[in-house]
C-alpha positions in Angstrom: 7.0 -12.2 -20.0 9.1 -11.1 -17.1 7.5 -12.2 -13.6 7.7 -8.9 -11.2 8.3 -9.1 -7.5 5.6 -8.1 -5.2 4.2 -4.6 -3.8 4.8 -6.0 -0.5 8.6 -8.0 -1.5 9.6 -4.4 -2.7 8.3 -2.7 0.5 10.5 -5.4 2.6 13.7 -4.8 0.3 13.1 -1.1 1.0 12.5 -1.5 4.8 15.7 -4.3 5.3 18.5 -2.9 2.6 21.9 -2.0 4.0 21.5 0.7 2.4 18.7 1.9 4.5 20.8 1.4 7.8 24.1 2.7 6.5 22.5 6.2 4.7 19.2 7.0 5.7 18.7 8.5 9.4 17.0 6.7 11.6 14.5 9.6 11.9 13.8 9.7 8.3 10.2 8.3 7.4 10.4 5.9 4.2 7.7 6.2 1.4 5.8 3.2 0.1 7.6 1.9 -2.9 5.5 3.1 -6.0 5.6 1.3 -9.3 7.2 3.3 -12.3 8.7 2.8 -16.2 9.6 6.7 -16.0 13.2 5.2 -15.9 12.7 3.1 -19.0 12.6 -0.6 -16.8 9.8 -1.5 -14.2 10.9 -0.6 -11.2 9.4 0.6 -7.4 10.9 3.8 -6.6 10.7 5.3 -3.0 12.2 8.0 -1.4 12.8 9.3 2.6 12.3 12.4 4.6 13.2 13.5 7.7 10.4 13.8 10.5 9.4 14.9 13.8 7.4 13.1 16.2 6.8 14.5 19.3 4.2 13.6 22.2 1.3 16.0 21.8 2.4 18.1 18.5 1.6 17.5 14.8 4.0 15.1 12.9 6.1 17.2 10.7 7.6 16.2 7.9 10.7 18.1 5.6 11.1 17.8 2.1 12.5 14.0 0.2 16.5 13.7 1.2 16.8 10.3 -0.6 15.3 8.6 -3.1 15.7 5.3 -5.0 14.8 2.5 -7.6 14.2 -1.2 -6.4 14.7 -3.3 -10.3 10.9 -4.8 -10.6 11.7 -7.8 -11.5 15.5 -8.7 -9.8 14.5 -6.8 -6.8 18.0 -5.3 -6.6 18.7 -1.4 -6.2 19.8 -0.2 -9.6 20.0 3.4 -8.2 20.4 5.3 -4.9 20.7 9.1 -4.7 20.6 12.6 -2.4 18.0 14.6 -3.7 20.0 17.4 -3.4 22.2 15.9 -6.3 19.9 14.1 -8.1 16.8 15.4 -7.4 13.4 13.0 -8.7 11.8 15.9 -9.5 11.6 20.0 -11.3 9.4 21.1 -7.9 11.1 21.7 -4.8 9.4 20.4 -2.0 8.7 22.0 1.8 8.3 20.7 5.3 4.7 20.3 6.2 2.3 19.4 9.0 0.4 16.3 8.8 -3.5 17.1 9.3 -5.0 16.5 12.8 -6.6 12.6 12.5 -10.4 12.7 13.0 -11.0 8.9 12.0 -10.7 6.2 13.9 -7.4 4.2 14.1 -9.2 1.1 13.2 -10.9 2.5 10.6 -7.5 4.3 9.2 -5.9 0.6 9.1 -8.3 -1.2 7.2 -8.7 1.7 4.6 -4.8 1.5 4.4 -4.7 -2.3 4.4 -7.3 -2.1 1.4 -4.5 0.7 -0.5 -1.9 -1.7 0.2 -4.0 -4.6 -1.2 -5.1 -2.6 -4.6 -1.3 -2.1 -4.9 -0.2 -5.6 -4.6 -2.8 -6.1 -7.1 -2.3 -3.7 -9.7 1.2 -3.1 -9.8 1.8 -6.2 -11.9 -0.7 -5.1 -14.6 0.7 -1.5 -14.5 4.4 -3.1 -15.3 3.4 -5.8 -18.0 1.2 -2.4 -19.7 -2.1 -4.4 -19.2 -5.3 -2.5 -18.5 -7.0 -3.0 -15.4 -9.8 -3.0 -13.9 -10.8 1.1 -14.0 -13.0 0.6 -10.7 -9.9 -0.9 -9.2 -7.8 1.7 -10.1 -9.9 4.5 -9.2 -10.1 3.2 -5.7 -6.7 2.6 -5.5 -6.3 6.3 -6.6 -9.1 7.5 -4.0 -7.2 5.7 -1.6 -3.9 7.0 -2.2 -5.4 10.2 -1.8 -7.5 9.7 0.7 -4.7 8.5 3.5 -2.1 11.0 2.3 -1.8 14.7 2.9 -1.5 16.9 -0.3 2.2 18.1 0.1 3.1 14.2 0.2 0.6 13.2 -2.4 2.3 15.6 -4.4 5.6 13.7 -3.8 4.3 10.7 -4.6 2.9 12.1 -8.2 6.3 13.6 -9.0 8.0 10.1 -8.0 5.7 8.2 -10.3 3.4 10.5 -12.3 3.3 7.3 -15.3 1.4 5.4 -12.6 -0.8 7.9 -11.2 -1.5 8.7 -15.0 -2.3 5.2 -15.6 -4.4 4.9 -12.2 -6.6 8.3 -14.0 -6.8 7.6 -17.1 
């Protein structure tokens, strides 16, 4: 049996490769790395878009330029590609407007640390084709959805749609 990195090893791979630095803008936002076998090999698969931050206005954020696979168990990129070229999914996706926050920041950290947690959990039983827990990943699923607009949701879903399928089902 094959011993997986970490949820959180993947995210720091993600966050640190050269890659990053050398093709992503600065002002891109990076998505959580989401666990996958869509590609036929467990792998975290993540993707960037560019976004605006500005002092009093609504974050906005354009459609995925970049997306990639981080190998599950070697941690190594295995792919790297412009959406435009290669795109991760049929649906094209638009800028949108993040929702005006209405819960507390502490509050939106510890229900984000508990997502973050449920995904360091469960990715390894999601990869090895084990069931889990479906409390677990119904939460985790709640969660995701909870502390993500729909348009990104969405873009999440088409990233990984075998593990949101396995987080449902």
């Amino acid at each position: 049996m094959s011993t997986f990195i970490s949820f959180t090893a993947a995210q720091e791979k993600q966050d640190n490769h050269p890659v990053r630095d050398a093709e992503i803008p600065i002002e891109h936002t990076l998505s959580i790395p989401m666990p996958t076998l869509r590609f036929k090999s467990p792998a975290y698969a993540g993707f960037s878009s560019p976004t605006t931050v500005t002092p009093r206005d609504p974050i906005v954020q354009g459609a995925p330029r970049h997306w990639w696979l981080l190998d599950a168990v070697s941690g190594r990129l295995i792919l790297f590609a412009a959406c435009r070229i290669y795109p991760f999914a049929e649906t094209a996706f638009a800028e949108f407007t993040y929702p005006e926050v209405t819960q507390a920041a502490d509050e939106m950290e510890a229900d984000w640390e508990r997502v973050l947690q449920r995904m360091e959990e469960l990715a390894p039983a999601f990869f090895s084709g084990q069931e889990a827990d479906a409390k677990s990943r119904k939460a985790l699923a709640d969660g995701l959805s909870n502390n993500f607009p729909e348009p990104l949701l969405a873009q999440y879903q088409a990233l990984a749609p075998d593990f949101f399928a396995w987080l449902t089902q």
